[in-house]
C-alpha positions as CSV (number, residue, x, y, z in Angstrom):
1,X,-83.8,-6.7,76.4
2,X,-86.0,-6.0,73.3
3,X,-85.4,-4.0,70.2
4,X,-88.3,-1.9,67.9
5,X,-87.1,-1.1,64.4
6,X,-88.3,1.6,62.1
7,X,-88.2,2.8,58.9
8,X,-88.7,6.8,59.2
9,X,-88.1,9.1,62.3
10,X,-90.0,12.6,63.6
11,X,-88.9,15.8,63.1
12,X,-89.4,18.4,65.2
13,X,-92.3,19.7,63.1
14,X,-94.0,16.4,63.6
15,X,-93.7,15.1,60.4
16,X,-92.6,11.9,59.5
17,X,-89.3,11.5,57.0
18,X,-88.7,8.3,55.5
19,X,-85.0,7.1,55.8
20,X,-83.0,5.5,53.4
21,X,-83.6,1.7,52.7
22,X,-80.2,0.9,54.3
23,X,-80.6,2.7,57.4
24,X,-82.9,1.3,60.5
25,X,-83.8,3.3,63.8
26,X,-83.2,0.6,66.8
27,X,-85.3,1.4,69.9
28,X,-83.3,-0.6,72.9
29,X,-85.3,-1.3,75.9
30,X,-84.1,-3.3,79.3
31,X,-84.9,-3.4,83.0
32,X,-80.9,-2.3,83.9
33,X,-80.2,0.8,81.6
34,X,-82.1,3.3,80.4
35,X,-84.5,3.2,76.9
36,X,-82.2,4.6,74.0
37,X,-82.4,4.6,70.2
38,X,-80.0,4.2,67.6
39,X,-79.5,4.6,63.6
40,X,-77.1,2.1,62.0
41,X,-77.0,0.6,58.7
42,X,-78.8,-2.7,57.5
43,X,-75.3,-4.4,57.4
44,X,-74.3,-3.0,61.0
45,X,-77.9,-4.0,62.1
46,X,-77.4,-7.5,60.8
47,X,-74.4,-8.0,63.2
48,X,-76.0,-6.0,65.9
49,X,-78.8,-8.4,65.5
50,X,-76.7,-11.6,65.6
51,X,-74.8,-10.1,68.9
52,X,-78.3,-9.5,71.0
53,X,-79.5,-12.8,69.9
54,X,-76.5,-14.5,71.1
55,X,-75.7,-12.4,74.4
56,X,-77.1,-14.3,76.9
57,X,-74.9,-17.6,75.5
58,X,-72.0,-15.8,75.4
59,X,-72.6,-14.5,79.0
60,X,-72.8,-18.2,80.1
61,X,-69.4,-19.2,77.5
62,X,-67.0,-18.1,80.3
63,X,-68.4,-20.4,83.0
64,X,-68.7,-23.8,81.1
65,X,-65.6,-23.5,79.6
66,X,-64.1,-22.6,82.8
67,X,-65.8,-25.9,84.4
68,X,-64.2,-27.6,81.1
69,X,-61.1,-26.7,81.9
70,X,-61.3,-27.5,85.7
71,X,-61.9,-31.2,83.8
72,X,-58.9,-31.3,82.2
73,X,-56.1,-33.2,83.5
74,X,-52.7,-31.1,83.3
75,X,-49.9,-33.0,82.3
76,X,-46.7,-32.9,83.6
77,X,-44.9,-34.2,80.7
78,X,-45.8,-33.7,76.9
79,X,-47.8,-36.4,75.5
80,X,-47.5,-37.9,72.3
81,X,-50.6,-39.6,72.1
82,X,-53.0,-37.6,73.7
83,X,-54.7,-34.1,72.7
84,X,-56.9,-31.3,74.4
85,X,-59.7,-33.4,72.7
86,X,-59.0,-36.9,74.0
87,X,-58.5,-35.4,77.6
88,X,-62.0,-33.7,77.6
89,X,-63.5,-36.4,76.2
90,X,-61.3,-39.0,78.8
91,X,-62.1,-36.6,81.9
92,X,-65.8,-36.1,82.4
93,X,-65.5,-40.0,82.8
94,X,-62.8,-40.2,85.3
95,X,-63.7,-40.2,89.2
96,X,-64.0,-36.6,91.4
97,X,-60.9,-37.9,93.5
98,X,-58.7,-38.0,90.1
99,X,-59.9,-34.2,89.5
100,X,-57.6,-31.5,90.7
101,X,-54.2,-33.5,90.3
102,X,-51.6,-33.5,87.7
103,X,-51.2,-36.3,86.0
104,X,-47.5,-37.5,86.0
105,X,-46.1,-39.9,82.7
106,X,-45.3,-43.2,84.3
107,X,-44.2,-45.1,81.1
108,X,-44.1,-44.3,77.4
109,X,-42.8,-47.2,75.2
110,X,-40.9,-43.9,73.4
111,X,-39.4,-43.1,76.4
112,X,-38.8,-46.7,78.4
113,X,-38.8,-49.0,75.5
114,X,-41.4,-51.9,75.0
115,X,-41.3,-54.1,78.4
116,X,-44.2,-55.5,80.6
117,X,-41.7,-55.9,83.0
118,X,-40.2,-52.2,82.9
119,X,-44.2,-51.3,83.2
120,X,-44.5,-52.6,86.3
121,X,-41.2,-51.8,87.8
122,X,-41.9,-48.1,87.4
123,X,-45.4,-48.3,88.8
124,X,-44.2,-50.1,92.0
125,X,-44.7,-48.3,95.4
126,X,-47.5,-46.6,93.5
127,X,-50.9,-46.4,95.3
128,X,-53.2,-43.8,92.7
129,X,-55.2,-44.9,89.6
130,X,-53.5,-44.6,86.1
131,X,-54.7,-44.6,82.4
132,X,-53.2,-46.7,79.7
133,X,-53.2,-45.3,76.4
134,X,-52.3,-47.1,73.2
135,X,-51.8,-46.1,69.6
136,X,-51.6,-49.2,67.0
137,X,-50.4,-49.3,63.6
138,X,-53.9,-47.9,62.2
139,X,-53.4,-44.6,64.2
140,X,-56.2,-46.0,66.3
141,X,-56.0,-44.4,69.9
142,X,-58.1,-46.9,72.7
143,X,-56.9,-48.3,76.4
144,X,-58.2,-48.3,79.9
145,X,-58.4,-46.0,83.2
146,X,-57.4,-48.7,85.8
147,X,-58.4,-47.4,89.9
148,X,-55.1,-49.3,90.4
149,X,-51.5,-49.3,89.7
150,X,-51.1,-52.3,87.0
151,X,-49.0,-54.8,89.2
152,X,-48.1,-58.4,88.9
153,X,-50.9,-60.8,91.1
154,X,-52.3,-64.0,90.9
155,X,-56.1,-62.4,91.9
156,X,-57.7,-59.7,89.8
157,X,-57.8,-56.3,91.2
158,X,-59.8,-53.0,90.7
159,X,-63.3,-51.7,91.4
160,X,-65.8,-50.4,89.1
161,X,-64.3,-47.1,88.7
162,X,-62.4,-48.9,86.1
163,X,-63.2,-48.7,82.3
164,X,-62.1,-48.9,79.3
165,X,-62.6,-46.6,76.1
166,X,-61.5,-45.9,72.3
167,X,-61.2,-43.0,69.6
168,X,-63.0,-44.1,66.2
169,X,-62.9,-41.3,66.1
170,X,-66.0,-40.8,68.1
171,X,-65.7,-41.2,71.9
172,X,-66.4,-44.1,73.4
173,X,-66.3,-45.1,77.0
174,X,-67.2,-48.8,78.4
175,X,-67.8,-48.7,82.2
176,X,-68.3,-51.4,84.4
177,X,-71.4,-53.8,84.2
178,X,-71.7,-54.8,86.9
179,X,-71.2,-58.7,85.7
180,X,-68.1,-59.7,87.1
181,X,-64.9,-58.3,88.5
182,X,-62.9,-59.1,86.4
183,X,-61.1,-55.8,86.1
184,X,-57.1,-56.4,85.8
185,X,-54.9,-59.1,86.3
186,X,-51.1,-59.0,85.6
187,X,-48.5,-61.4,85.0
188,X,-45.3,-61.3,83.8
189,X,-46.2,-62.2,80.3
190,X,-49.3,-60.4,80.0
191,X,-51.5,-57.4,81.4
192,X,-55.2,-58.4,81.0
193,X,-58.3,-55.8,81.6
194,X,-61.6,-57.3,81.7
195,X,-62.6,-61.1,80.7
196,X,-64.9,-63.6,81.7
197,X,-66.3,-64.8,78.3
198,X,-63.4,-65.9,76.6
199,X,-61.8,-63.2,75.4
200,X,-60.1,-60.2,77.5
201,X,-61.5,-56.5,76.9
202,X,-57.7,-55.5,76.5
203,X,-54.4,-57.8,76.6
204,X,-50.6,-57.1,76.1
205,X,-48.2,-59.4,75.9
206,X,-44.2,-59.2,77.7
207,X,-43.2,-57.2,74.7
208,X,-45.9,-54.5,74.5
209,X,-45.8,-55.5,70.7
210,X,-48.7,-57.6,70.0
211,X,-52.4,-57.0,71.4
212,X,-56.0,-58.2,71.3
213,X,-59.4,-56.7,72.2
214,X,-62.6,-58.3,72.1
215,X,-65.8,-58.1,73.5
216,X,-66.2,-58.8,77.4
217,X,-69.3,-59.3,79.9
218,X,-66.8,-57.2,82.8
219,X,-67.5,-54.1,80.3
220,X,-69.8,-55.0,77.3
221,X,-67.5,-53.4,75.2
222,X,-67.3,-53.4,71.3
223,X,-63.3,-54.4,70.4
224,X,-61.7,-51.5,70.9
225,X,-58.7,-51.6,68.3
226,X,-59.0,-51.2,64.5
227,X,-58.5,-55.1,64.6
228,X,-59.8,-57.7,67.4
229,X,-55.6,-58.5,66.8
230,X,-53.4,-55.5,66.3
231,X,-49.8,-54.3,66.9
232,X,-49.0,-51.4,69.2
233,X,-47.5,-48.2,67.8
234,X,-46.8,-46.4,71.1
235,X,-47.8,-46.9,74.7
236,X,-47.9,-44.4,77.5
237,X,-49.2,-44.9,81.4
238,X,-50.4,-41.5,83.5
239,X,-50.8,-41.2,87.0
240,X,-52.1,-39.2,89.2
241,X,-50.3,-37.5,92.4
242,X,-51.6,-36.4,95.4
Protein backbone atom coordinates (compact mmCIF):
# COMPACT_ATOMS: atom_id res chain seq x y z
CA UNK A 1 0.00 0.00 0.00
CA UNK A 2 1.24 3.59 -0.62
CA UNK A 3 -0.03 6.97 0.57
CA UNK A 4 0.22 10.62 -1.44
CA UNK A 5 -0.20 13.61 0.80
CA UNK A 6 -1.30 17.14 -0.12
CA UNK A 7 -1.63 20.35 1.03
CA UNK A 8 -4.74 21.87 -1.02
CA UNK A 9 -7.69 20.07 -2.77
CA UNK A 10 -9.83 20.91 -6.21
CA UNK A 11 -12.93 22.43 -6.24
CA UNK A 12 -15.36 21.84 -8.62
CA UNK A 13 -14.42 25.07 -10.47
CA UNK A 14 -10.96 23.78 -10.85
CA UNK A 15 -9.23 25.85 -8.68
CA UNK A 16 -6.97 24.96 -6.08
CA UNK A 17 -7.78 25.98 -2.18
CA UNK A 18 -5.10 25.75 0.17
CA UNK A 19 -6.11 23.85 3.42
CA UNK A 20 -5.26 24.58 6.79
CA UNK A 21 -1.65 23.82 7.98
CA UNK A 22 -3.09 21.02 10.33
CA UNK A 23 -5.06 19.27 7.88
CA UNK A 24 -3.47 16.75 5.07
CA UNK A 25 -5.43 14.96 2.15
CA UNK A 26 -4.17 11.16 2.20
CA UNK A 27 -4.43 9.48 -1.22
CA UNK A 28 -4.52 5.44 -0.17
CA UNK A 29 -3.56 3.13 -3.01
CA UNK A 30 -3.31 -0.95 -2.81
CA UNK A 31 -3.68 -3.95 -5.17
CA UNK A 32 -6.87 -5.46 -2.75
CA UNK A 33 -9.29 -2.29 -2.30
CA UNK A 34 -10.12 0.32 -4.18
CA UNK A 35 -7.92 3.97 -4.49
CA UNK A 36 -9.60 6.38 -1.75
CA UNK A 37 -8.67 9.67 -0.17
CA UNK A 38 -8.97 10.99 3.12
CA UNK A 39 -8.61 14.50 5.22
CA UNK A 40 -7.40 14.05 8.82
CA UNK A 41 -5.53 16.25 11.01
CA UNK A 42 -1.54 16.45 11.29
CA UNK A 43 -1.97 14.70 14.75
CA UNK A 44 -4.37 11.96 13.42
CA UNK A 45 -1.99 11.67 10.40
CA UNK A 46 0.89 11.09 12.71
CA UNK A 47 -0.74 7.96 14.21
CA UNK A 48 -2.16 6.96 10.90
CA UNK A 49 1.28 7.13 9.72
CA UNK A 50 2.82 5.05 12.56
CA UNK A 51 -0.11 2.35 11.99
CA UNK A 52 0.71 1.80 8.00
CA UNK A 53 4.27 1.68 8.77
CA UNK A 54 3.90 -0.93 11.22
CA UNK A 55 1.00 -3.06 9.59
CA UNK A 56 2.69 -5.66 7.99
CA UNK A 57 4.62 -6.53 11.66
CA UNK A 58 1.63 -6.48 13.34
CA UNK A 59 0.04 -8.80 10.73
CA UNK A 60 2.95 -11.28 11.43
CA UNK A 61 2.61 -10.47 15.78
CA UNK A 62 -0.07 -13.16 15.93
CA UNK A 63 1.88 -16.05 14.43
CA UNK A 64 5.22 -15.76 16.34
CA UNK A 65 3.79 -15.21 19.40
CA UNK A 66 1.56 -18.02 18.79
CA UNK A 67 4.77 -20.28 17.94
CA UNK A 68 6.14 -18.64 21.41
CA UNK A 69 3.58 -19.90 23.16
CA UNK A 70 3.44 -23.40 21.57
CA UNK A 71 7.24 -23.19 23.35
CA UNK A 72 6.16 -22.73 26.52
CA UNK A 73 6.06 -25.51 28.88
CA UNK A 74 2.52 -25.47 30.93
CA UNK A 75 2.93 -26.26 34.38
CA UNK A 76 0.89 -28.27 36.29
CA UNK A 77 1.76 -26.90 39.51
CA UNK A 78 2.69 -23.18 40.38
CA UNK A 79 6.22 -22.52 40.43
CA UNK A 80 8.10 -20.46 42.73
CA UNK A 81 11.09 -20.07 40.97
CA UNK A 82 10.29 -19.84 37.53
CA UNK A 83 8.48 -17.06 35.35
CA UNK A 84 6.95 -16.67 31.73
CA UNK A 85 10.45 -15.30 31.06
CA UNK A 86 12.72 -18.05 32.33
CA UNK A 87 10.46 -20.65 30.51
CA UNK A 88 10.81 -18.93 27.09
CA UNK A 89 14.15 -18.46 27.52
CA UNK A 90 14.56 -22.36 28.99
CA UNK A 91 12.22 -23.75 26.09
CA UNK A 92 13.67 -22.86 22.65
CA UNK A 93 16.61 -24.94 24.17
CA UNK A 94 14.80 -28.05 25.27
CA UNK A 95 14.40 -31.11 22.77
CA UNK A 96 11.04 -31.39 20.14
CA UNK A 97 10.11 -34.62 22.16
CA UNK A 98 9.83 -32.40 25.54
CA UNK A 99 7.36 -29.94 23.42
CA UNK A 100 3.69 -30.49 23.71
CA UNK A 101 3.72 -32.04 27.38
CA UNK A 102 3.01 -30.60 30.63
CA UNK A 103 5.52 -30.39 32.80
CA UNK A 104 4.61 -32.03 36.26
CA UNK A 105 6.62 -30.64 39.82
CA UNK A 106 8.57 -33.65 40.95
CA UNK A 107 10.30 -31.98 44.00
CA UNK A 108 10.39 -28.51 45.48
CA UNK A 109 12.63 -28.27 48.57
CA UNK A 110 9.33 -25.84 49.76
CA UNK A 111 7.24 -28.61 49.30
CA UNK A 112 9.47 -32.02 50.18
CA UNK A 113 12.04 -30.45 52.40
CA UNK A 114 15.90 -30.49 51.65
CA UNK A 115 16.90 -34.36 50.94
CA UNK A 116 19.02 -35.97 48.11
CA UNK A 117 17.52 -38.98 49.11
CA UNK A 118 13.70 -37.75 49.02
CA UNK A 119 14.88 -36.46 45.32
CA UNK A 120 15.50 -39.51 44.12
CA UNK A 121 12.77 -41.47 45.77
CA UNK A 122 10.14 -39.37 43.98
CA UNK A 123 11.77 -39.61 40.63
CA UNK A 124 11.88 -43.50 40.78
CA UNK A 125 9.94 -45.45 38.19
CA UNK A 126 10.39 -42.31 36.14
CA UNK A 127 11.59 -42.70 32.47
CA UNK A 128 11.19 -38.75 30.93
CA UNK A 129 13.82 -35.97 31.12
CA UNK A 130 13.56 -33.31 33.97
CA UNK A 131 15.00 -29.83 34.75
CA UNK A 132 16.57 -28.77 37.96
CA UNK A 133 16.20 -25.39 38.99
CA UNK A 134 17.94 -23.71 41.82
CA UNK A 135 17.67 -20.34 43.51
CA UNK A 136 20.70 -19.41 46.06
CA UNK A 137 20.97 -16.95 48.70
CA UNK A 138 21.96 -14.13 46.01
CA UNK A 139 18.47 -14.61 44.27
CA UNK A 140 20.57 -16.12 41.51
CA UNK A 141 18.36 -18.65 39.38
CA UNK A 142 20.86 -21.45 37.32
CA UNK A 143 20.49 -25.56 37.15
CA UNK A 144 20.40 -28.15 34.51
CA UNK A 145 17.85 -29.95 31.93
CA UNK A 146 18.95 -33.64 32.51
CA UNK A 147 17.44 -36.26 29.37
CA UNK A 148 17.21 -38.49 32.43
CA UNK A 149 15.58 -39.02 35.67
CA UNK A 150 18.45 -38.03 38.41
CA UNK A 151 18.92 -41.61 40.03
CA UNK A 152 21.50 -43.14 42.16
CA UNK A 153 24.40 -45.23 39.84
CA UNK A 154 27.80 -45.96 40.00
CA UNK A 155 28.23 -45.06 35.83
CA UNK A 156 27.31 -41.64 34.54
CA UNK A 157 24.21 -41.33 32.58
CA UNK A 158 22.63 -38.97 29.95
CA UNK A 159 23.14 -37.96 26.31
CA UNK A 160 23.90 -34.73 24.88
CA UNK A 161 20.50 -33.41 25.02
CA UNK A 162 21.65 -32.46 28.44
CA UNK A 163 22.71 -28.96 29.48
CA UNK A 164 23.09 -26.76 31.83
CA UNK A 165 22.09 -22.87 32.06
CA UNK A 166 21.82 -19.69 34.40
CA UNK A 167 19.94 -16.23 34.80
CA UNK A 168 22.58 -13.24 35.42
CA UNK A 169 20.19 -12.02 34.41
CA UNK A 170 20.91 -12.58 30.90
CA UNK A 171 20.23 -16.12 29.51
CA UNK A 172 22.67 -18.41 29.28
CA UNK A 173 22.60 -21.89 28.10
CA UNK A 174 25.82 -24.42 28.11
CA UNK A 175 25.16 -27.41 25.81
CA UNK A 176 27.09 -30.34 25.41
CA UNK A 177 30.79 -30.24 23.89
CA UNK A 178 31.10 -32.85 22.78
CA UNK A 179 34.33 -33.65 25.17
CA UNK A 180 33.25 -36.20 27.39
CA UNK A 181 30.13 -37.81 28.81
CA UNK A 182 30.26 -36.94 31.69
CA UNK A 183 26.65 -35.74 32.07
CA UNK A 184 25.15 -36.97 35.65
CA UNK A 185 26.15 -39.19 38.22
CA UNK A 186 24.27 -39.66 41.49
CA UNK A 187 25.10 -40.95 44.79
CA UNK A 188 23.56 -40.88 47.85
CA UNK A 189 25.62 -37.94 49.09
CA UNK A 190 25.81 -36.04 46.09
CA UNK A 191 24.14 -35.28 42.60
CA UNK A 192 26.96 -34.30 40.07
CA UNK A 193 26.27 -32.78 36.39
CA UNK A 194 29.20 -32.50 34.22
CA UNK A 195 33.07 -32.94 35.31
CA UNK A 196 36.11 -34.15 33.92
CA UNK A 197 38.53 -31.39 34.83
CA UNK A 198 38.33 -31.23 38.36
CA UNK A 199 35.61 -29.55 39.21
CA UNK A 200 31.79 -30.59 38.47
CA UNK A 201 29.57 -28.08 36.23
CA UNK A 202 26.93 -28.46 39.09
CA UNK A 203 27.11 -30.50 42.56
CA UNK A 204 24.65 -30.95 45.59
CA UNK A 205 25.39 -32.38 48.49
CA UNK A 206 22.69 -35.05 50.74
CA UNK A 207 21.21 -31.93 52.24
CA UNK A 208 20.38 -29.87 49.17
CA UNK A 209 22.09 -26.97 51.36
CA UNK A 210 25.50 -26.50 50.12
CA UNK A 211 26.53 -26.31 46.33
CA UNK A 212 29.44 -25.61 43.86
CA UNK A 213 29.74 -24.77 40.15
CA UNK A 214 32.68 -24.40 38.26
CA UNK A 215 33.85 -24.61 34.95
CA UNK A 216 33.79 -28.09 33.09
CA UNK A 217 35.17 -29.50 29.64
CA UNK A 218 31.47 -31.88 29.51
CA UNK A 219 29.90 -28.22 28.97
CA UNK A 220 32.50 -25.34 28.84
CA UNK A 221 30.47 -23.56 31.06
CA UNK A 222 31.34 -20.25 33.01
CA UNK A 223 30.23 -21.12 37.04
CA UNK A 224 26.92 -20.80 37.05
CA UNK A 225 26.07 -19.51 40.70
CA UNK A 226 26.75 -16.01 42.00
CA UNK A 227 29.70 -17.89 43.79
CA UNK A 228 31.88 -20.99 42.47
CA UNK A 229 30.47 -22.08 46.39
CA UNK A 230 27.02 -20.99 47.27
CA UNK A 231 24.02 -22.11 49.48
CA UNK A 232 20.74 -23.08 47.95
CA UNK A 233 17.56 -20.95 48.62
CA UNK A 234 15.02 -23.24 47.05
CA UNK A 235 15.09 -26.21 44.68
CA UNK A 236 12.47 -27.55 42.44
CA UNK A 237 12.64 -30.76 39.75
CA UNK A 238 9.97 -30.70 36.61
CA UNK A 239 9.08 -33.47 34.53
CA UNK A 240 7.60 -34.14 31.72
CA UNK A 241 4.56 -36.68 31.08
CA UNK A 242 3.61 -38.35 28.19
Amino acid sequence: MWLRRGKGVRETSGAMRLMADNIRVLYFAARCSEPFVQIITVKDSTRRQSVCSSEESEAEEPEDQEYVDDLLPVLSDHSQLLDDRHLESIATHMPARTQGYPWQLVYSTAIHGTSLKTLYRNMAGLDSPVLLVIKDMHNKVFGAFSSDPFRVSNYCYGTGETFLYSFGPDFKAYKWSGENSYFVRGHLESLQIGGGGGGFGLWLDADLYHGSSYSCPTFHNQPLSTQQDFILQDLEVWTTQK
